[in-house]
N, C-alpha and C positions, 0 to 999 in steps of 0.2 A: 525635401525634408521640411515638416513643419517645424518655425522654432515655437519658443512661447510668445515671441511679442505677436504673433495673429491668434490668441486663445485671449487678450486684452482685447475690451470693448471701452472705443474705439480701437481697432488691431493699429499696433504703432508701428512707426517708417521705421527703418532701421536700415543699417549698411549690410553690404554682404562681405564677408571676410573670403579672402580667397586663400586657405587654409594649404593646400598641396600648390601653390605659388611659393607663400611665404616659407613654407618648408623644404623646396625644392633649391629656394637663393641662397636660404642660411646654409644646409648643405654644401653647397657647394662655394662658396665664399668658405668653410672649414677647410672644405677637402686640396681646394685650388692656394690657401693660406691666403687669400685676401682680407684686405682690410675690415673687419669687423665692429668697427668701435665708431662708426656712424650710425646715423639712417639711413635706410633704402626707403623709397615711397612705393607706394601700393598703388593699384587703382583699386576703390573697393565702390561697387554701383550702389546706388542708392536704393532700397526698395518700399518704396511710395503704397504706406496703404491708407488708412481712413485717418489720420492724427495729424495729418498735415494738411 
């Protein structure tokens, strides 16, 4: 998938969001009635292009 930060010159770094992760926990944190009302941490990689 291109986003738009690589159509920026320099193409900027940006994080990758792991979308069908973070959707998959909150789901199921509803479904199993766990606790909700914290954070959960991500891993989200880093994607290294010309702005760093």
């Amino acid at each position: 998938m291109i986003g738009i930060a690589e159509l920026f010159i320099p193409a900027l770094t940006t994080v990758q969001l792991p979308y069908y992760e973070i959707g998959r926990n909150a789901a199921r944190h509803l479904i199993e009635g766990l606790d909700v009302s914290g954070t959960q941490p991500v891993d989200c990689p880093l994607v290294v292009r010309e702005s760093l």
